[in-house]
N, CA, C and O atoms as a GROMACS GRO file, in nm:
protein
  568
    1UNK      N    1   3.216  11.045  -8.245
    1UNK     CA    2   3.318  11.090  -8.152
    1UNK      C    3   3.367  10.970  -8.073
    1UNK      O    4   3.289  10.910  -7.999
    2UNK      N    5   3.513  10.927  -8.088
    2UNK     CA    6   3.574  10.848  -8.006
    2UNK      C    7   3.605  10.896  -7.842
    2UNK      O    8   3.648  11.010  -7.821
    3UNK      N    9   3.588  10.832  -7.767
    3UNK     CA   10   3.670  10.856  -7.641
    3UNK      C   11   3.754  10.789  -7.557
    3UNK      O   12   3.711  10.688  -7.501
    4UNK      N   13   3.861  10.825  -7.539
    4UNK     CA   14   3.974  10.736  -7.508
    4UNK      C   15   4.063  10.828  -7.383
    4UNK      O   16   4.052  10.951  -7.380
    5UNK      N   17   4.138  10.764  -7.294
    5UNK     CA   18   4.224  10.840  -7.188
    5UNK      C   19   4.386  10.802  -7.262
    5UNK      O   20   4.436  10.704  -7.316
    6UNK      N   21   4.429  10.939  -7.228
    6UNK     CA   22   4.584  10.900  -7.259
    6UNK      C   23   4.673  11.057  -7.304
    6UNK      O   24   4.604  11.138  -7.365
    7UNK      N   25   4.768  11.082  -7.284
    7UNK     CA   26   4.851  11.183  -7.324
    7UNK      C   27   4.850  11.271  -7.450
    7UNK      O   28   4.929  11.248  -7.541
    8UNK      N   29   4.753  11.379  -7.456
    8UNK     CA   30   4.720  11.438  -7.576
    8UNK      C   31   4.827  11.445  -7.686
    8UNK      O   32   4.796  11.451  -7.805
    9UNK      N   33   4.998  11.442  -7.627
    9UNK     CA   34   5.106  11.485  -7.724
    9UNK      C   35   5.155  11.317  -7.758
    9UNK      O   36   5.266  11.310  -7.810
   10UNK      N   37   5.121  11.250  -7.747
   10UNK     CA   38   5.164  11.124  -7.764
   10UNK      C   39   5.092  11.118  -7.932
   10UNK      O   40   5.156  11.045  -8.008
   11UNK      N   41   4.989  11.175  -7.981
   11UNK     CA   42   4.933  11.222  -8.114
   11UNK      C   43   5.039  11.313  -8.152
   11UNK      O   44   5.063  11.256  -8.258
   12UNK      N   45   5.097  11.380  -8.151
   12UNK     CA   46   5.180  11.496  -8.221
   12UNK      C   47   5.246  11.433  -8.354
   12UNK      O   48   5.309  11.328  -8.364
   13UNK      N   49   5.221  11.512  -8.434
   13UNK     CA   50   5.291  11.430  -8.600
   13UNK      C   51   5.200  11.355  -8.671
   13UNK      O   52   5.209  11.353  -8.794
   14UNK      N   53   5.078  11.266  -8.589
   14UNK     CA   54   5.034  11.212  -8.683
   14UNK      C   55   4.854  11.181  -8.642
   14UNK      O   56   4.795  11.074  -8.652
   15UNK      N   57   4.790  11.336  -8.586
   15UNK     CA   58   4.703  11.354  -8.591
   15UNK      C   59   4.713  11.532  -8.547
   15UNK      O   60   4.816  11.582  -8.502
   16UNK      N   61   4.596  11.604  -8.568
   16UNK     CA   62   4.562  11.714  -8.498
   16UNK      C   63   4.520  11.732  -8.384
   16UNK      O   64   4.426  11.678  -8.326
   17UNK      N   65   4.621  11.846  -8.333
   17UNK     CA   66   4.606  11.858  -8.205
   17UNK      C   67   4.533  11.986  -8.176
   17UNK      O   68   4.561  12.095  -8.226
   18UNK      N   69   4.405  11.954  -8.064
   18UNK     CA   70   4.323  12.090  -8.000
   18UNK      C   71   4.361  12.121  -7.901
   18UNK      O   72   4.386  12.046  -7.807
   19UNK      N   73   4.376  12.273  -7.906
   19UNK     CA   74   4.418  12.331  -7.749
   19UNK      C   75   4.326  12.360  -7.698
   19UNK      O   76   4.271  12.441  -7.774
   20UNK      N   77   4.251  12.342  -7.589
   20UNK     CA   78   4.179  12.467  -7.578
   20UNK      C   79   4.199  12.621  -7.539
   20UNK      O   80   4.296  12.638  -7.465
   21UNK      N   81   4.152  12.700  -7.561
   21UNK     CA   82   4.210  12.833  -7.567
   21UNK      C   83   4.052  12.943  -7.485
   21UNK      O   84   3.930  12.928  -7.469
   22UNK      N   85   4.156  13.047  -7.455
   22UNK     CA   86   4.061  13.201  -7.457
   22UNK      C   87   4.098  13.253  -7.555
   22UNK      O   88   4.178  13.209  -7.637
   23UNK      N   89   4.004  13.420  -7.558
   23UNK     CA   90   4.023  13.493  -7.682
   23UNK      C   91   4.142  13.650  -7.575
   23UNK      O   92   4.130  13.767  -7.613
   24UNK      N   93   4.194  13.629  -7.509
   24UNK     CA   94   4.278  13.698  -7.471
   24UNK      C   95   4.366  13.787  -7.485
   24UNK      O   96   4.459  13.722  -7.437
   25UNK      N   97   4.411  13.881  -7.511
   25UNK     CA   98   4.574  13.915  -7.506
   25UNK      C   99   4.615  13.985  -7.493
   25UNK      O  100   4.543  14.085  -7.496
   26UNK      N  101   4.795  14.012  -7.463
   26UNK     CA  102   4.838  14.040  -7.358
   26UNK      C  103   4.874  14.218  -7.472
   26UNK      O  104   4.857  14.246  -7.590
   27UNK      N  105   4.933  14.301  -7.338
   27UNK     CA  106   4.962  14.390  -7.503
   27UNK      C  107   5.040  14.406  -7.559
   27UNK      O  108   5.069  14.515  -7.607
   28UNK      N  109   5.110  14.287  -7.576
   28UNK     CA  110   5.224  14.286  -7.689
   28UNK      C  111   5.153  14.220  -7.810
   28UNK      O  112   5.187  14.240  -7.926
   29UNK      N  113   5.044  14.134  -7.768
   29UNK     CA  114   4.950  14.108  -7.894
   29UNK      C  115   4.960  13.982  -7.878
   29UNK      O  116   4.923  13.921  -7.978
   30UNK      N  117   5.001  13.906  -7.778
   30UNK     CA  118   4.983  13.763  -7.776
   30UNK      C  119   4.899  13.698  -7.726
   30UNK      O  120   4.840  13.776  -7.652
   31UNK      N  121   4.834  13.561  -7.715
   31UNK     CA  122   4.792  13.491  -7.674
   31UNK      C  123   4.813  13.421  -7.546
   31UNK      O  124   4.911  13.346  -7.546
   32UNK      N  125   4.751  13.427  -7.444
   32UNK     CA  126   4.762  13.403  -7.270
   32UNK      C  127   4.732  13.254  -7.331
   32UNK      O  128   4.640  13.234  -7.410
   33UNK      N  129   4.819  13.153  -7.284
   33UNK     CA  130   4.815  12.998  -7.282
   33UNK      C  131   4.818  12.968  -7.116
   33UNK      O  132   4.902  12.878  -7.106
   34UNK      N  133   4.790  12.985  -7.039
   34UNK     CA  134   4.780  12.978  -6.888
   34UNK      C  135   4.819  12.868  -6.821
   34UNK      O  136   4.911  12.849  -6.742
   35UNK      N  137   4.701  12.769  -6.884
   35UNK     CA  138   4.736  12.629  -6.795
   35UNK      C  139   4.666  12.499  -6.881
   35UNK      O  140   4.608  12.505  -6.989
   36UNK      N  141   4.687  12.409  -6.816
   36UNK     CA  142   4.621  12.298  -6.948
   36UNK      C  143   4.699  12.222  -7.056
   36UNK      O  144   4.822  12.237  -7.057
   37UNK      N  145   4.654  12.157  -7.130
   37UNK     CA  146   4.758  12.181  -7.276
   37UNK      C  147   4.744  12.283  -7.378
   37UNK      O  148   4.755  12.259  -7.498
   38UNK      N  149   4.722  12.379  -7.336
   38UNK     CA  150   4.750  12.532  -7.383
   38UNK      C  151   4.882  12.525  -7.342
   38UNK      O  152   4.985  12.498  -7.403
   39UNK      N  153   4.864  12.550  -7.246
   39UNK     CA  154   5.031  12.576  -7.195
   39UNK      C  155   5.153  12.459  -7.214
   39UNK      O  156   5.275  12.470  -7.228
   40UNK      N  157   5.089  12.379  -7.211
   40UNK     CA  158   5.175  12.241  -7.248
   40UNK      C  159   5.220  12.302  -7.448
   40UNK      O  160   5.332  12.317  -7.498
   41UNK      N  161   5.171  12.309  -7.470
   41UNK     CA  162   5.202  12.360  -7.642
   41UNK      C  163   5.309  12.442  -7.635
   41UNK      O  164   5.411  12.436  -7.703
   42UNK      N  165   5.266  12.558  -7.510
   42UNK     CA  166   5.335  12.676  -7.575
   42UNK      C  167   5.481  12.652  -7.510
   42UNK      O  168   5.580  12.719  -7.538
   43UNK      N  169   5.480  12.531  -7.406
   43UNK     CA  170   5.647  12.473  -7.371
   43UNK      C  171   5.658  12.396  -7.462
   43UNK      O  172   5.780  12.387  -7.460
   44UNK      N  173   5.626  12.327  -7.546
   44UNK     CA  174   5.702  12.317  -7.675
   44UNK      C  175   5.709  12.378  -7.792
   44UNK      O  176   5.788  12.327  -7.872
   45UNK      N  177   5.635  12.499  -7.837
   45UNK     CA  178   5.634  12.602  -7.901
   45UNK      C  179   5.622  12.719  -7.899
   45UNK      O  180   5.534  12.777  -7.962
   46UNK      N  181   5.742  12.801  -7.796
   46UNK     CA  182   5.785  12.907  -7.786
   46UNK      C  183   5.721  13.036  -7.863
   46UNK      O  184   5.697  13.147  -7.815
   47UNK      N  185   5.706  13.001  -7.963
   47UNK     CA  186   5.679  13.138  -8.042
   47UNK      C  187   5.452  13.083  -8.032
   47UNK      O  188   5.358  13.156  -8.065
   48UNK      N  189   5.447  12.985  -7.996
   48UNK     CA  190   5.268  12.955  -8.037
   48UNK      C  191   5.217  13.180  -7.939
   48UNK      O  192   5.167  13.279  -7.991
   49UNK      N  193   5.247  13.164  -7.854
   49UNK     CA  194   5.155  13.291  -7.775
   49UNK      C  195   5.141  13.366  -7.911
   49UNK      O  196   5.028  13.375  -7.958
   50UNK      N  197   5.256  13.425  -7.983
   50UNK     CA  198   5.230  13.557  -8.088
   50UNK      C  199   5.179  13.506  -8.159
   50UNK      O  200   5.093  13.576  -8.212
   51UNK      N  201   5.194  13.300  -8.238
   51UNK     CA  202   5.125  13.285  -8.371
   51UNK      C  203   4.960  13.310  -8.356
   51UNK      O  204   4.884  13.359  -8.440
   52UNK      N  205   4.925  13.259  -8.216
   52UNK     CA  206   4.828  13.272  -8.217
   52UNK      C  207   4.763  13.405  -8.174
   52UNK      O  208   4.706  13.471  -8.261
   53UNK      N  209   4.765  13.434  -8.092
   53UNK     CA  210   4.808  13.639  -8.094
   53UNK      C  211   4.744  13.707  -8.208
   53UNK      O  212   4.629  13.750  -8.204
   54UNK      N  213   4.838  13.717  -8.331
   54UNK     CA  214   4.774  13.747  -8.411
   54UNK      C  215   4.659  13.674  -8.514
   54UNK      O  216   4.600  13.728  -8.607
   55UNK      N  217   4.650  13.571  -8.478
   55UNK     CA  218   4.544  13.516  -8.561
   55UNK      C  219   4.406  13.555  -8.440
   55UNK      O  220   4.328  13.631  -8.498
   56UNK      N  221   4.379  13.539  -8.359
   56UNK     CA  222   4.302  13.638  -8.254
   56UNK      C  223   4.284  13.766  -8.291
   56UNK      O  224   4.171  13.812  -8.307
   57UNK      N  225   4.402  13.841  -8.311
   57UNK     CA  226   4.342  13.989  -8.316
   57UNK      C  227   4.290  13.985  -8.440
   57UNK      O  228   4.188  14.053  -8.447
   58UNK      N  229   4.337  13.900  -8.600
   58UNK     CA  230   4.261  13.926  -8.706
   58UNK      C  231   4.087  13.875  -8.736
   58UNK      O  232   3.984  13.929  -8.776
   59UNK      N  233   4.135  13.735  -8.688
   59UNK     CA  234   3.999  13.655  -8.619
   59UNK      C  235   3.896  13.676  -8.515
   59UNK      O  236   3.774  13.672  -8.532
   60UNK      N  237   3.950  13.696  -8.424
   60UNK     CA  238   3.825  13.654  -8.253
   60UNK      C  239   3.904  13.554  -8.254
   60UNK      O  240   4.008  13.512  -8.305
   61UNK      N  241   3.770  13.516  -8.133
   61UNK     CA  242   3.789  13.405  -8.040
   61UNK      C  243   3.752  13.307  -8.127
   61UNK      O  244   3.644  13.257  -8.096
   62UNK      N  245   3.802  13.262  -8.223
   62UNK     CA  246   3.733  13.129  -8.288
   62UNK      C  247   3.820  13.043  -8.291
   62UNK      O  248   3.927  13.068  -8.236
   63UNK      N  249   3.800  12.921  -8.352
   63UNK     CA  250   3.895  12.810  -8.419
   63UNK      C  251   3.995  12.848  -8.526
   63UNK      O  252   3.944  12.861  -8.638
   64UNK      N  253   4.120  12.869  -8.518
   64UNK     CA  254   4.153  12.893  -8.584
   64UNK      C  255   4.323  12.750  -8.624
   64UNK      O  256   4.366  12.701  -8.519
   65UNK      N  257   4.378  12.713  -8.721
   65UNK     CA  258   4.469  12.663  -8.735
   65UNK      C  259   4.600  12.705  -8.701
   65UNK      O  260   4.639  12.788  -8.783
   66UNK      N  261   4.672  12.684  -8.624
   66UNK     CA  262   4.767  12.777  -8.545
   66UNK      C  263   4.921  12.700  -8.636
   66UNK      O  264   5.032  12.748  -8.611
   67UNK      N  265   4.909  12.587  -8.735
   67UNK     CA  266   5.048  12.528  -8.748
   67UNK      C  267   5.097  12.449  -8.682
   67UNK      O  268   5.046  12.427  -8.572
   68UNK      N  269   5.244  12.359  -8.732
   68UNK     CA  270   5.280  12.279  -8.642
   68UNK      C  271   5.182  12.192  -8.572
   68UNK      O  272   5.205  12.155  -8.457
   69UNK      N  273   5.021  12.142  -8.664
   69UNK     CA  274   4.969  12.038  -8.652
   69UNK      C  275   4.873  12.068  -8.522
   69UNK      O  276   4.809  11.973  -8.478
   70UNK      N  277   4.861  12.170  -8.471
   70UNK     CA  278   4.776  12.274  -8.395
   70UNK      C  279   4.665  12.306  -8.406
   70UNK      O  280   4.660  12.334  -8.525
   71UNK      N  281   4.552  12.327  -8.360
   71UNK     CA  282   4.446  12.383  -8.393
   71UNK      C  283   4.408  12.453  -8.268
   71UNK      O  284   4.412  12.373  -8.174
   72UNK      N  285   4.353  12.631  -8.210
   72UNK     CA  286   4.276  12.605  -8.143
   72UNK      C  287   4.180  12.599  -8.136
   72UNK      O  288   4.109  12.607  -8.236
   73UNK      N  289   4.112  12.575  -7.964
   73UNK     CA  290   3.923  12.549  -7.922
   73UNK      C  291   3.921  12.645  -7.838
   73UNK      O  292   4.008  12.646  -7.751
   74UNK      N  293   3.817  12.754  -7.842
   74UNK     CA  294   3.820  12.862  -7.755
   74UNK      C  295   3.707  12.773  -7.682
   74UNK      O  296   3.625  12.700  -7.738
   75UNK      N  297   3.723  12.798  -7.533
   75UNK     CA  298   3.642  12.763  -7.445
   75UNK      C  299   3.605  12.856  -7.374
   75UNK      O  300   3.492  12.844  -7.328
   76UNK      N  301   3.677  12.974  -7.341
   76UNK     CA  302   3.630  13.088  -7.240
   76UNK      C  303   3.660  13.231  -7.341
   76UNK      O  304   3.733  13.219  -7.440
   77UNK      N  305   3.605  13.343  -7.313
   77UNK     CA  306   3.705  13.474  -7.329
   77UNK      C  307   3.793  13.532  -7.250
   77UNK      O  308   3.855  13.624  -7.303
   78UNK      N  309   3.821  13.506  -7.127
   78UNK     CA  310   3.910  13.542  -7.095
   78UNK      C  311   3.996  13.421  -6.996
   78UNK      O  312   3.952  13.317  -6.947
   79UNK      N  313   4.139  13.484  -6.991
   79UNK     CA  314   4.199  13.350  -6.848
   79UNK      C  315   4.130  13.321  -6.724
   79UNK      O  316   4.166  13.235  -6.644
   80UNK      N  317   4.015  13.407  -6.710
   80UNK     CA  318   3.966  13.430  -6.583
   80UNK      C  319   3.827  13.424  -6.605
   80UNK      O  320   3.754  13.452  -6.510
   81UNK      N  321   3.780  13.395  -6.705
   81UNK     CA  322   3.634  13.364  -6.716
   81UNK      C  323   3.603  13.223  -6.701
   81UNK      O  324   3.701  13.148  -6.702
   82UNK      N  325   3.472  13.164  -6.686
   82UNK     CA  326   3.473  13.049  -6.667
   82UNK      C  327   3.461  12.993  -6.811
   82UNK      O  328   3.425  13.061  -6.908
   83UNK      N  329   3.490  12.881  -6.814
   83UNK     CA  330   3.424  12.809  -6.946
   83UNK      C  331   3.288  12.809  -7.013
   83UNK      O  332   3.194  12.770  -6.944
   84UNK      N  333   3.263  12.847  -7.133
   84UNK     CA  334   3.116  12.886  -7.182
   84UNK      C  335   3.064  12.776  -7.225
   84UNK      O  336   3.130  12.742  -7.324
   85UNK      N  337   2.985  12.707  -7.205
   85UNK     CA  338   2.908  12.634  -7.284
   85UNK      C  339   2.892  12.647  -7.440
   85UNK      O  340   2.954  12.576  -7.520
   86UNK      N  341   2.800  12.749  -7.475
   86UNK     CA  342   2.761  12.780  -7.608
   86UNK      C  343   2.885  12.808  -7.656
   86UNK      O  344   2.895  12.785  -7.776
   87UNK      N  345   3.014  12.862  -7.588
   87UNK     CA  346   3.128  12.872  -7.680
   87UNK      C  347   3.209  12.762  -7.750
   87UNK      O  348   3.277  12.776  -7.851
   88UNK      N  349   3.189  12.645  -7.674
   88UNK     CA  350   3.245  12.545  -7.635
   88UNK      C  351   3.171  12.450  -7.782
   88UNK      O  352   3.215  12.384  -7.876
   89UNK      N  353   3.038  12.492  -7.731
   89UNK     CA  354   2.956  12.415  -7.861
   89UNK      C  355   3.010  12.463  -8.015
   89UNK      O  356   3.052  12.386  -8.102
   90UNK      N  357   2.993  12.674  -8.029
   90UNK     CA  358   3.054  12.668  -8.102
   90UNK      C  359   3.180  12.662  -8.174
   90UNK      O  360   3.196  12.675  -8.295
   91UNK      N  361   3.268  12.640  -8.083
   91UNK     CA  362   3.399  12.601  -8.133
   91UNK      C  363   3.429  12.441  -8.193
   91UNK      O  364   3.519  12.398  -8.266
   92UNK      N  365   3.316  12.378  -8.130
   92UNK     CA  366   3.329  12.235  -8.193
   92UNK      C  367   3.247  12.256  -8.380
   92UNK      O  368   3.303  12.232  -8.487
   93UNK      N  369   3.145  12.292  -8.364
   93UNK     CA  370   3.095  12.344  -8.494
   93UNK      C  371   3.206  12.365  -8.607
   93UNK      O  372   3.224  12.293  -8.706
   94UNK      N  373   3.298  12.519  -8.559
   94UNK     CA  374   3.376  12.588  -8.651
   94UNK      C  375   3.473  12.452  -8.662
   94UNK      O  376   3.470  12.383  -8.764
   95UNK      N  377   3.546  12.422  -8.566
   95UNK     CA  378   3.630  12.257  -8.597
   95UNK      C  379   3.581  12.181  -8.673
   95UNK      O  380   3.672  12.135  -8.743
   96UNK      N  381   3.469  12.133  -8.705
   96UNK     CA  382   3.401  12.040  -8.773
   96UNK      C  383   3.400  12.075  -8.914
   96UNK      O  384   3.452  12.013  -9.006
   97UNK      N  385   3.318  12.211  -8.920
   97UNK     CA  386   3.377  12.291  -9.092
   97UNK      C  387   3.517  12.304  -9.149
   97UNK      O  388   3.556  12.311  -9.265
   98UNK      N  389   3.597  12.308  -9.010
   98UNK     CA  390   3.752  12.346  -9.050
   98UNK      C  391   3.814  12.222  -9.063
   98UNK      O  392   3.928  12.232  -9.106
   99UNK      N  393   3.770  12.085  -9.037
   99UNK     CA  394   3.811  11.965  -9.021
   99UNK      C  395   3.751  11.907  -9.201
   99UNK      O  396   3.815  11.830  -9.273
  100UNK      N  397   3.658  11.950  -9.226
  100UNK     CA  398   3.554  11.881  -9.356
  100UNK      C  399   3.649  11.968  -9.430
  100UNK      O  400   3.717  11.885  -9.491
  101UNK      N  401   3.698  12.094  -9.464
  101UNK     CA  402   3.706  12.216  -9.574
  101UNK      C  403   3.900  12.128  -9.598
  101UNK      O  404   3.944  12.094  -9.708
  102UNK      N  405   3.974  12.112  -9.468
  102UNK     CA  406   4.108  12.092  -9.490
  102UNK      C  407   4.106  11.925  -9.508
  102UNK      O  408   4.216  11.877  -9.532
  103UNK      N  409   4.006  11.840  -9.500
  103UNK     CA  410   4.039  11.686  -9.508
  103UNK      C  411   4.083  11.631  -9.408
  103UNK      O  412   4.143  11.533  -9.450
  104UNK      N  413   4.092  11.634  -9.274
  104UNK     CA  414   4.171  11.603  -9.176
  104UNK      C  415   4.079  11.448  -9.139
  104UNK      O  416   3.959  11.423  -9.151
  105UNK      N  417   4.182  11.371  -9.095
  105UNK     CA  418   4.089  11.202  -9.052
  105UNK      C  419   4.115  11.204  -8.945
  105UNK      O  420   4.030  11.148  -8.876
  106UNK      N  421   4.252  11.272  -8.856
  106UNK     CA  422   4.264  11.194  -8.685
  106UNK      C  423   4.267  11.391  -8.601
  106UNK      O  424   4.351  11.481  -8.602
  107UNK      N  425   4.141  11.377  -8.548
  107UNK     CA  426   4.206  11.527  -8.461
  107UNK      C  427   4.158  11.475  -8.311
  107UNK      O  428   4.050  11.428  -8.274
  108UNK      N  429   4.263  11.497  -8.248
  108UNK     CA  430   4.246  11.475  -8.116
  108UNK      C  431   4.190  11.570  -8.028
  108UNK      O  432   4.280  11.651  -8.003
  109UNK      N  433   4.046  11.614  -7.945
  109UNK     CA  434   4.038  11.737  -7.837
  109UNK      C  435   4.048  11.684  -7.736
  109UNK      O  436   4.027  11.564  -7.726
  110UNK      N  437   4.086  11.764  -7.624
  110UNK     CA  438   4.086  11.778  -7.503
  110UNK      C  439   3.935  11.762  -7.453
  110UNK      O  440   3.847  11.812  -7.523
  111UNK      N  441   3.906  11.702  -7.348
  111UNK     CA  442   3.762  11.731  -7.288
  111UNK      C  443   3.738  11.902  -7.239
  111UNK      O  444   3.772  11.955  -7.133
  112UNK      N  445   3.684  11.948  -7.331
  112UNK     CA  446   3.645  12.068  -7.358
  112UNK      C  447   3.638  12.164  -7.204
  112UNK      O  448   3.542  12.120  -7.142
  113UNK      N  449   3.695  12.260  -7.138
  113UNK     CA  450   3.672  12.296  -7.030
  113UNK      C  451   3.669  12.239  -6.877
  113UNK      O  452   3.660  12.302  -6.772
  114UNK      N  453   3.679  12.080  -6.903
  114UNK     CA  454   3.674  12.050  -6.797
  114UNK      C  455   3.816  12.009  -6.707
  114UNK      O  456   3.800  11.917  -6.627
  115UNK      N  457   3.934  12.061  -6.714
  115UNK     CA  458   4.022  12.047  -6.653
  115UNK      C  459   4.050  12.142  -6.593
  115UNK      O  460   3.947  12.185  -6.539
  116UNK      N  461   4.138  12.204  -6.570
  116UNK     CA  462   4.143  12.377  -6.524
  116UNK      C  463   4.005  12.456  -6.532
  116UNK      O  464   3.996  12.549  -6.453
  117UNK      N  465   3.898  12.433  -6.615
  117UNK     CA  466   3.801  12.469  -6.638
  117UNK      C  467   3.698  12.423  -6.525
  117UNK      O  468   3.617  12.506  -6.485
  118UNK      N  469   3.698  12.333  -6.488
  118UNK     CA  470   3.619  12.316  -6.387
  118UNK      C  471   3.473  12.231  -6.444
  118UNK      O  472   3.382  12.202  -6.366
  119UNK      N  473   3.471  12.209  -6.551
  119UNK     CA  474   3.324  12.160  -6.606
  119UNK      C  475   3.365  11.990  -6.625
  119UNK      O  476   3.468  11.933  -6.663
  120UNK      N  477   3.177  11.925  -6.560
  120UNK     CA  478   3.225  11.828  -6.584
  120UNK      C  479   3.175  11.760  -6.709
  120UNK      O  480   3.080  11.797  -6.777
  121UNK      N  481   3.263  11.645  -6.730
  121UNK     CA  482   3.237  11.604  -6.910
  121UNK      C  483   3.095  11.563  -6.878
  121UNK      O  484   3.037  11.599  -6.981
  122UNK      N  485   3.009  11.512  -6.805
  122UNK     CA  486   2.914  11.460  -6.871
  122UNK      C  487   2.797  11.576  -6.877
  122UNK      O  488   2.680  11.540  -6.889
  123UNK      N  489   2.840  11.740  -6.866
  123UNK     CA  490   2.753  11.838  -6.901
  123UNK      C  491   2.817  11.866  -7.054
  123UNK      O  492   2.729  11.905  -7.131
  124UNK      N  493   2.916  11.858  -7.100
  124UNK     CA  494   2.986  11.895  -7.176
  124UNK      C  495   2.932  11.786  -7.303
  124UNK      O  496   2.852  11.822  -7.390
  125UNK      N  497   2.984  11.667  -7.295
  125UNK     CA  498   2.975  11.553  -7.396
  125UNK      C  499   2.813  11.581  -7.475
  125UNK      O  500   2.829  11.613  -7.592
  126UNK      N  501   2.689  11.575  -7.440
  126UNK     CA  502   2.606  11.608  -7.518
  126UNK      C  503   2.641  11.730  -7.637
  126UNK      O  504   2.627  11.740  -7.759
  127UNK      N  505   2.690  11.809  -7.531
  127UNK     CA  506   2.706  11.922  -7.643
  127UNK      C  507   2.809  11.877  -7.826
  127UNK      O  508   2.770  11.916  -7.936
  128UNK      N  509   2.917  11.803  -7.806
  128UNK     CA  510   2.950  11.793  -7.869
  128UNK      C  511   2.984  11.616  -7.947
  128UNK      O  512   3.086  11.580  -8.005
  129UNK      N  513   2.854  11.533  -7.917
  129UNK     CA  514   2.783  11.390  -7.946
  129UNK      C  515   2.749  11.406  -8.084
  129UNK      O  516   2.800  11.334  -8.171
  130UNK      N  517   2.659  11.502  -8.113
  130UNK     CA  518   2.608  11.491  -8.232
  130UNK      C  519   2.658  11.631  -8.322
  130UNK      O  520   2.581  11.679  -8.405
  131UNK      N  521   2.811  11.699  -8.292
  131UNK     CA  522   2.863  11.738  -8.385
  131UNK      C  523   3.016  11.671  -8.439
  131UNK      O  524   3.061  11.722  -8.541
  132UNK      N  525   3.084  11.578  -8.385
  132UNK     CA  526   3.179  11.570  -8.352
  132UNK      C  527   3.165  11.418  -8.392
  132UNK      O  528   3.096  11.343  -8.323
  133UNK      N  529   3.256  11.360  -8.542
  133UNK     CA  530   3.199  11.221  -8.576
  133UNK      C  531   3.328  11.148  -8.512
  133UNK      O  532   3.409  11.201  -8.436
  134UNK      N  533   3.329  11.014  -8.560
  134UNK     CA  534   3.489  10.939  -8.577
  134UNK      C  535   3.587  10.993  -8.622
  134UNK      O  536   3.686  10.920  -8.618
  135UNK      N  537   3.613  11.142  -8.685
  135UNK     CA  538   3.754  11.142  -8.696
  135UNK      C  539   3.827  11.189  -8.578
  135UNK      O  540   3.950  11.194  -8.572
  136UNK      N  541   3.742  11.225  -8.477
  136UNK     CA  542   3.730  11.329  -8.337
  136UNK      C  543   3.748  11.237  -8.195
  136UNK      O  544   3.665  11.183  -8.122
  137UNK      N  545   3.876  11.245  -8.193
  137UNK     CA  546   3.906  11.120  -8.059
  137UNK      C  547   3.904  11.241  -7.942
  137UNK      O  548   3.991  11.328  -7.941
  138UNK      N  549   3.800  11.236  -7.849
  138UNK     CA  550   3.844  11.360  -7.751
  138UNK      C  551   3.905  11.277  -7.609
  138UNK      O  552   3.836  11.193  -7.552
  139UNK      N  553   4.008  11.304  -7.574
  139UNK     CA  554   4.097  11.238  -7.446
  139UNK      C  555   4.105  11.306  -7.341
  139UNK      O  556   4.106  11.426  -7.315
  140UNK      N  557   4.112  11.200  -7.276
  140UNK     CA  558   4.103  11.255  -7.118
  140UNK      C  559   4.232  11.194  -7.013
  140UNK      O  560   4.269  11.079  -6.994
  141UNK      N  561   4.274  11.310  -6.961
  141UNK     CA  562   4.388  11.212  -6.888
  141UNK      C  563   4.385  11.152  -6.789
  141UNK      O  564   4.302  11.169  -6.701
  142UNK      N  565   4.482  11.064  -6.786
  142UNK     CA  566   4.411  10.916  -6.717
  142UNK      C  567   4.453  10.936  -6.564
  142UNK      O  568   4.422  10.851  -6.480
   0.00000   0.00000   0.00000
């Protein structure tokens, strides 16, 4: 796992991008992007709440590939829950299988929960040290 500070969308086009996410939604069937670069996504991709929406209601709360070079990281279940640890862990897991199965070399995450989330990275970083190799730059803004 690389770590580096700098503008998560400054990667867009020519690496994968992690949101982090809840398993949420609203009842039109969409996906709550609240705050973060969740929400930063969904102001540049208007339609992300429903793509991901329904990949939630068919899925859960997991990792799922959302398109447009997207991936999300569920960190909480709800907008209003706190950030989970063990979720957090396993969402790096399912990324890691979903990163090996599609071939991916550059995916960029967010420091997992700890922005809006409130957690700080150095409870966080163990968790995801020894799942998370070099293709996994996780950034932090500076």
């Amino acid at each position: 796992m690389i770590e580096a500070t700098g503008n998560i969308w400054a990667h867009l086009g020519d690496s994968i991008i992690c949101i982090t996410t809840n398993g949420h939604l609203t009842k039109k069937g969409e996906a709550v992007l609240g705050r973060g670069c969740a929400r930063q996504a969904m102001e540049r991709f208007p339609d992300l709440p429903a793509r991901l929406g329904a990949l939630l209601s068919e899925g859960g709360n997991h990792v799922h590939a959302i398109g447009d070079g997207l991936v999300s990281f569920p960190v909480e279940e709800s907008p209003w829950a706190n950030p989970d640890l063990r979720l957090i862990r396993r969402s790096a897991e399912e990324l890691r299988m979903l990163a090996d199965r599609e071939g991916w070399t550059r995916i960029i995450v967010p420091r997992p929960g700890c922005g809006g989330g409130g957690l700080e990275w150095q409870d966080v970083r163990p968790l995801l040290a020894d799942i998370l190799d070099d293709r996994f730059t996780v950034i932090a803004i500076p």
